[in-house]
N, C-alpha and C positions, 0 to 999 in steps of 0.2 A: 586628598591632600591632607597631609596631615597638620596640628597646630605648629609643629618646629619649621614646616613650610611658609607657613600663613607667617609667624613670626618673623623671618626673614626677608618678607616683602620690602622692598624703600618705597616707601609711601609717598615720596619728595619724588619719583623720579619721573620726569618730560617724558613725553612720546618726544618722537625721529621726528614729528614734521607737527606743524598745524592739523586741527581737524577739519574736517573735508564739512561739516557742517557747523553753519555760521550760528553761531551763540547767539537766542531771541533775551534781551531782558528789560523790563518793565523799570523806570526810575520810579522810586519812591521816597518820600523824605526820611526814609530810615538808610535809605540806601539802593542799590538796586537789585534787583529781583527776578533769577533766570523764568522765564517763560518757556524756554525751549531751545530743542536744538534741531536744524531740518536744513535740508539739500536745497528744499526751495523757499519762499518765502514769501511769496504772494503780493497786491496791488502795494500796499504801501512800502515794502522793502526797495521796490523795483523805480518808486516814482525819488527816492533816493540816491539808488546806488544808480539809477540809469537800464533804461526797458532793454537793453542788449547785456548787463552786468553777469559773468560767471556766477552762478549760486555755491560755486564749489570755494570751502574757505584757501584750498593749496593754492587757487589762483592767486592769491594776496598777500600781501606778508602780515607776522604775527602782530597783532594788536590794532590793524585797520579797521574802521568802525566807522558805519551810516548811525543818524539820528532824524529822530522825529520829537513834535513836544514830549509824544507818548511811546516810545521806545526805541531801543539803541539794540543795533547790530553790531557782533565782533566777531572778527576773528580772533581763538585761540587755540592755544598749544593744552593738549590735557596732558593733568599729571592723577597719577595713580592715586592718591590721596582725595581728589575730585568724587571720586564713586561713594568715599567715608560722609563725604560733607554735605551730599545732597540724596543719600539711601539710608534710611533711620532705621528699616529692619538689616541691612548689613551690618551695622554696627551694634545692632544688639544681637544677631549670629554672634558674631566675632567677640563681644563682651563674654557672652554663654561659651563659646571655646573656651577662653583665656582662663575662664572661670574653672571649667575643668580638666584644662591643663592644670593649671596650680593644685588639682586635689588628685589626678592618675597620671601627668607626668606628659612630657610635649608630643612624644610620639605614641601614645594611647591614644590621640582625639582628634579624630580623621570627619574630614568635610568628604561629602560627596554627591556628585552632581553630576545630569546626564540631560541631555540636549534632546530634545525629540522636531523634527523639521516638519 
């Protein structure tokens, strides 16, 4: 993909539906603090939402949430821009594109990536 691709990204834009796994995060007096994201959730989730409760977040609508003293379950919707805010080598990829876009131009500076299963 080239940088004129990667540029064009809307970083603002929703997924179609909620994610299927329920957002783990820690409160802290600064704020709260993702912990994780999983399908299941184990004894304290479940003594919460109830030992029969779906772990899948599309059962639920967006922004439904269990709590404990010590962490808060939600469901949400991901947006494209999420991956920037919480992967600090992506964003310094993507800084290092931009960078040599501005000096050989948007479609000289090709990302490439390949999946191995």
């Amino acid at each position: 993909m080239t940088w004129a691709e990667v540029a064009r990204i809307d970083w603002t834009a929703s997924a179609p539906r909620v994610d299927d796994r329920i957002h783990e995060y820690r409160p802290t007096s600064a704020g709260e603090v993702l912990v994780g994201k999983a399908s299941h959730h184990g004894r304290a989730w479940h003594a919460v939402a109830g030992e029969h409760a779906d772990p899948r977040g599309s059962s639920y609508p967006e922004g439904t949430q269990w709590r404990t003293s010590d962490r808060i379950w939600r469901v949400e919707r991901l947006r494209t821009g999420d991956v920037l805010r919480r992967n600090p080598q992506l964003r310094a990829l993507l800084a290092g594109m931009r960078g040599l876009a501005e000096r050989h131009g948007d479609d000289h500076v090709r990302l490439v990536v390949w999946f191995d299963s």
